[in-house]
C-alpha positions, 0 to 999 in steps of 0.5 A, a space after each residue: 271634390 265639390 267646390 261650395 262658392 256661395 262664400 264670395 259671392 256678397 263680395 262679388 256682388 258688390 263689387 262686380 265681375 269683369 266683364 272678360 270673367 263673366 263671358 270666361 265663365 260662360 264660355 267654360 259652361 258651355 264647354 262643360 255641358 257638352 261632355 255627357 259621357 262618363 269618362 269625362 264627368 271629372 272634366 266636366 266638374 273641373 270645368 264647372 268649378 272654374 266657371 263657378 271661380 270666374 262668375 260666382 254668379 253664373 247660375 247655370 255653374 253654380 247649379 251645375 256644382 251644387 247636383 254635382 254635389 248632391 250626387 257625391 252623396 251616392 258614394 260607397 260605404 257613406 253612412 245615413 248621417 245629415 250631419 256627415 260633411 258631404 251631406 253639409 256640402 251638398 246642402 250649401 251648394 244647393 243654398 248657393 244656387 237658390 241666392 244665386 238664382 234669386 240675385 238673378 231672379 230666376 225661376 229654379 228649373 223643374 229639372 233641379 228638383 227632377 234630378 234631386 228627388 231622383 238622387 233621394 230615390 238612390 240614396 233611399 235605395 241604399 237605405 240612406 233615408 235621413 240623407 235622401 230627406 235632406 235631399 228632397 227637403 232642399 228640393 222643396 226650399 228651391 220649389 216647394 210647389 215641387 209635386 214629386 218632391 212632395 210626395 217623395 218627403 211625404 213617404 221618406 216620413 212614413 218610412 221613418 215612422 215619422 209621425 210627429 204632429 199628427 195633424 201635420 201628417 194627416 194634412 200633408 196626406 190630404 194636400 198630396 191627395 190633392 195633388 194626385 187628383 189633380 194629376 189624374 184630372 179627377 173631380 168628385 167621384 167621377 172616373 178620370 180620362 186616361 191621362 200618362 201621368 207620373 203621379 207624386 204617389 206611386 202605385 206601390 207606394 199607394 198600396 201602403 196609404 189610405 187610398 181606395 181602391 179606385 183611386 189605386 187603379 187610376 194611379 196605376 192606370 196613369 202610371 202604365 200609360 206613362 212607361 208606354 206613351 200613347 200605346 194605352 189606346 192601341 192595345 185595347 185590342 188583342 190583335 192575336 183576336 183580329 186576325 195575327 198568326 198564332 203558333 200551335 202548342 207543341 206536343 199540346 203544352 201551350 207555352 207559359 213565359 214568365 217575366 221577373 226581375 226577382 228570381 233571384 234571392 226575394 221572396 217572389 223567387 222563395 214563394 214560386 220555388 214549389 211552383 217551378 218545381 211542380 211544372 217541371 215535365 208537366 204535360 200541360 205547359 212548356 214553362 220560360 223564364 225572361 228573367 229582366 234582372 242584371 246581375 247574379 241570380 244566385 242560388 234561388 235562380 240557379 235552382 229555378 233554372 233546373 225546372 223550367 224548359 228554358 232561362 232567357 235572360 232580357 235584362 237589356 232588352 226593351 219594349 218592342 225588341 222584347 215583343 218581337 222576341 215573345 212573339 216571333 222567337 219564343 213563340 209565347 202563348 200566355 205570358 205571366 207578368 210578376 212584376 206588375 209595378 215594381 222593379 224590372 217591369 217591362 210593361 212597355 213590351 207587354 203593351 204591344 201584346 206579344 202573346 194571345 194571353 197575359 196574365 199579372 200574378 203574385 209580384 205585385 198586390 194591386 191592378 196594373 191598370 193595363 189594359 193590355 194586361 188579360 187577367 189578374 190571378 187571384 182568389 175570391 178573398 182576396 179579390 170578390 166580385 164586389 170589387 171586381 170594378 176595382 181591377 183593369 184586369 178580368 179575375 182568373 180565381 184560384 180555390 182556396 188561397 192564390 198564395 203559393 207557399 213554399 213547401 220545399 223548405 225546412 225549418 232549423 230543428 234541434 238547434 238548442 241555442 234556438 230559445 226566447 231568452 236568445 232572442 231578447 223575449 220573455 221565457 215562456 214560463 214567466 207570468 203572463 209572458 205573451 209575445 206579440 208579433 209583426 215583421 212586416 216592413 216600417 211602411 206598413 205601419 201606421 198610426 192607427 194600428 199602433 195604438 191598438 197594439 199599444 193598447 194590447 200592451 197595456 191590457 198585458 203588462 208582461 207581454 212585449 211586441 218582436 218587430 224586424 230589426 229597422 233602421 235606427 231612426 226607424 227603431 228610435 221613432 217607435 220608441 217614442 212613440 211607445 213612451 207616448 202611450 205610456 208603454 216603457 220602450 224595452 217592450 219593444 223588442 227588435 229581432 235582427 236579420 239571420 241570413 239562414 232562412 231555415 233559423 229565420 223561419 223557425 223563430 217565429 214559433 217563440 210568437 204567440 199571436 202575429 199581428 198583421 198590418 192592415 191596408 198593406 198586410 204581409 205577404 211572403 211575411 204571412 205566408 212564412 208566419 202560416 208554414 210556422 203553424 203561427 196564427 195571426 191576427 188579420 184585418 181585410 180592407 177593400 184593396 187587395 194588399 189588404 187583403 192575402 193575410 185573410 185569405 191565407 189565414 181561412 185557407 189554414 182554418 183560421 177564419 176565427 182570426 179575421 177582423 172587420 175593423 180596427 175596434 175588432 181587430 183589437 178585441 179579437 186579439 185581445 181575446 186569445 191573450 185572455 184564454 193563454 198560449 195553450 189554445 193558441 198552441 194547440 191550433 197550431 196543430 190545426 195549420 199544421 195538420 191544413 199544410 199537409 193535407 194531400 190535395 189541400 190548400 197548401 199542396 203544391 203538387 195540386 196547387 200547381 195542377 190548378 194553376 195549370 188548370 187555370 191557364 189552359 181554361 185561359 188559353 181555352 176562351 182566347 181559341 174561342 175567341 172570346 174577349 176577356 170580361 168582368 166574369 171571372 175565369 174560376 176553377 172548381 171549389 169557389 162557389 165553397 170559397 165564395 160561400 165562406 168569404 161571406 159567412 166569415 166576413 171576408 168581403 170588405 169593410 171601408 177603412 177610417 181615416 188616419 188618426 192623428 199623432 194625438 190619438 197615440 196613447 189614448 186608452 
């Protein structure tokens, strides 16, 4: 329980606190700041409420409660209200200590707002975004130069889809820009020194916003030299190439070690199932997992465990501990990073170059801006040689598509209850009664592509957009945003979450044209919307996350889908309404026929055989002793690939500017 004080504090201040009450209270939080353990937090707040009680003016004390009290919003089983009483607690003890430190004429301590974004991050984590805007809204009133809790509200906002005033939104967008390249020391179109900087925006966040691809990789690169320290500079050199002992591949097969947190229940584990499956008793690689995350790995890990030649677990092992066990345990020759920046990245360990090989791939969509980190795995759609000086890493080029699909499972068959009417959609014999699709997350959405799906829809008066079923404050925003463009909020129809896959997958065939978000396109999302044979509309941009939706779509023959722009996309989709559902039916037939092809794009025996190939070619340069370049590592059929990028205009085209609000609705 959180005592809020601020309620005596006008009577304290004119009258006074005795002497003996103030050297008390100080005494009491000096006591209280020497309990740090977790057994004694509540002693701690006892200790701190008293103190509170003697000196309402005591600033430490009164600061002390009110993150005391913030951080009781982490508890269990809350629900995403600001109106909730702990919400309204929080923010008057927050209150209290801004008088209190005015009536001392304090300066609020960077730590404050440090620890308060840090509570919105948690609280964002367990899908409380109204209460974590609260949090990072109070943080501002305390410090509004307060460059993380800056960027923090900026992206709670997106998240809500909340884009009221539009020129509010574009010019915050601008300031946190301002304010990035700052923190990279970035003037003009000069690249920026290295410099180990935590920016306001977030390398993953970064991938869903207007940000080119070179100030991506100076975010990533600023961000790897953080989590490091001053190891950026030393790990330049592979010291496997200087002269450090390297162990022999046993029985020929060179040692993979793949690391991951999410080989567990997410769509990295769901995406490489085939692959773990097709490297089993390969001849080629000897396959590990270091598997970093904490808890349960479920059915998924349970499964992939039964593939590979060995499951370590390193959730609690760090940086050169770690190493040490790479290198000098496992005796690793190529590791193979899924996390890149996202939860349970062990860059720290990666940076003292514990194999001779490292190579990122799959988990996350950008650089790593490592320099540590050998290759990126990818494809020439996804990543052509014109933006090769986008990537810290030297391409390792795939044919066909990068993105492994899961051909393992099945889609729910027979299932009668399995209807459009089921699923709130239109039936597929009323008049005109097209559905347009988009389950990518909220972030993913954004103003400029809204309207032009809100166009599509008044060009189609009886056809509705299906999106994922979001938070309801995100459900809300969109509605209004709807009714702004004069489309009736009931044509947007929410398709809740199904636990079995199977069921999920098989739905998205009451689709008749997905629409894929551009900047941050889907991913897994695509690769299920391809293995249900659904086409969807694709918009590549110059940085990879923009970009795997057209790869995966040309692998499936679908270049005919592939936008240049936003002008395109909308008459590209526009023009497959026009001719009806049966010829979009009927290319069904066309994916269908891509994804069983022996030995084509999506067959993961040979697609695993080609990966496969592509670390033994890896493994190769480094015994000849060559450093990795700017030259791609490729694997047979990409000057086919190359050729078709470019005829279909794959390459990429320079995004607009964010519209603005206003523009919403326009015709």
């Amino acid at each position: 329980c959180v005592l809020v004080v601020f309620g005596v504090l006008l009577v304290v201040h004119t009258r006074g606190v005795a002497g003996g009450s103030k050297e008390e209270a100080r005494a009491l939080v000096q006591q209280a700041m020497k309990l740090n353990k977790a057994q004694d937090a509540k002693r701690k707040g006892q200790l701190l409420q008293q103190a509170a009680l003697l000196d309402p003016l005591n600033a430490d004390a009164v600061r002390e409660v009110a993150v005391a009290a913030a951080q009781d919003l982490l508890g269990p089983r809350l629900p995403d209200d600001p109106g909730h009483a702990l919400t309204m607690l929080a923010m008057a003890a927050l209150q209290d200590y801004r008088k209190v430190a005015h009536l001392d004429s304090r300066r609020t301590p960077p730590q404050l707002c440090d620890m308060l974004v840090n509570i919105g991050h948690q609280l964002e984590g367990r899908d409380r975004p109204l209460m974590a805007q609260e949090v990072y809204e109070a943080a501002l009133r305390h410090d509004p130069s307060h460059a993380n809790t800056i960027g923090s509200l900026y992206k709670v906002r997106e998240w809500l889809c909340d884009w009221e005033g539009g020129g509010g939104r574009v010019n915050a967008f601008a300031h946190l820009m301002t304010l990035v390249r700052q923190q990279l020391g970035q003037k003009g179109s000069e690249e920026p020194e290295v410099r180990a900087v935590q920016t306001s925006l977030q390398p993953l966040t970064a991938l869903s916003q207007d940000v080119d691809a070179r100030t991506q990789l100076y975010i990533a690169r600023a961000w790897t030299a953080a989590y490091i320290g001053g190891m950026h500079k030393a790990a330049k050199g592979n010291r496997f190439l200087m002269g450090a002992k390297v162990a022999k591949p046993k029985d020929g097969r060179i040692t993979v070690a793949y690391i991951s947190a999410d080989l567990r229940g997410h769509a990295v584990s769901h995406q490489m199932k085939s692959v773990f499956k097709h490297h089993h008793k390969s001849s080629k690689v000897r396959v590990l997992i270091l598997n970093t995350f904490a808890g349960n790995p479920g059915k998924d890990g349970a499964e992939i465990k039964g593939y590979v030649d060995q499951w370590v677990d390193v959730a609690q092992v760090q940086g050169s501990t770690l190493a040490g066990q790479i290198s000098n345990t496992l005796r690793v020759h190529i590791v193979v990073d899924l996390a890149g920046h996202t939860f349970g990245h062990r860059l720290s360990a990666l940076a003292q170059r514990p194999a001779p090989v490292a190579m990122t791939y799959l988990g996350y969509a950008s650089t790593t801006g490592a320099a540590f980190m050998d290759y990126m795995i990818s494809d020439a759609v996804v990543s052509p040689p014109d933006l090769a000086p986008a990537y810290s890493e030297s391409l390792a080029l795939l044919p066909h598509t990068f993105y492994p699909l899961n051909t393992q499972q099945g889609m729910a068959q027979g299932d009668t209850s399995d209807t459009r009417q089921h699923h709130g959609l239109p039936t597929t014999n009323a008049s005109g009664a097209f559905v347009w699709a988009c389950f990518n997350r909220n972030l993913k959405i954004k103003p400029d592509i809204w309207k032009v799906w809100m166009a599509l829809l008044r060009k189609n008066p009886s056809s509705v957009l299906w999106l994922r079923r979001f938070h309801i404050r995100v459900q809300d925003n969109l509605k209004k945003h709807a009714l702004k463009a004069n489309i009736q909020p009931d044509r947007l129809v929410f398709a809740g979450r199904i636990a079995d896959r199977r069921k999920h997958v098989a739905r998205h065939r009451h689709a008749d044209l997905f629409l894929d978000t551009p900047r941050f396109g889907g991913h897994s999302t695509l690769a299920d919307v391809v293995w249900a044979t659904v086409p969807s509309i694709v918009m590549p941009g110059e940085v990879m996350a923009s970009r795997i939706g057209a790869s995966l779509m040309s692998a499936a023959g679908g270049a005919s889908f592939v936008a240049r722009n936003l002008e395109d996309y909308g008459e590209v989709a526009a023009g497959w309404a026009r001719v009806g559902t049966l010829p979009l039916h009927a290319y069904r037939h066309s994916i269908n026929a891509s994804l069983g092809a022996l030995g084509g794009a999506f067959d993961s025996s040979a697609y695993t055989h080609r990966l496969e190939g592509l670390y033994t070619l890896a493994w190769e340069t480094f015994r000849a002793r060559r450093q990795p370049d700017h030259a791609p590592l490729v694997m047979g059929g990409l000057a086919l690939d190359l050729l078709r990028a470019r005829a279909h205009a794959l390459v990429y085209t320079r995004l607009p500017p964010p519209l603005s609000q206003s523009a919403i609705g326009d015709s």
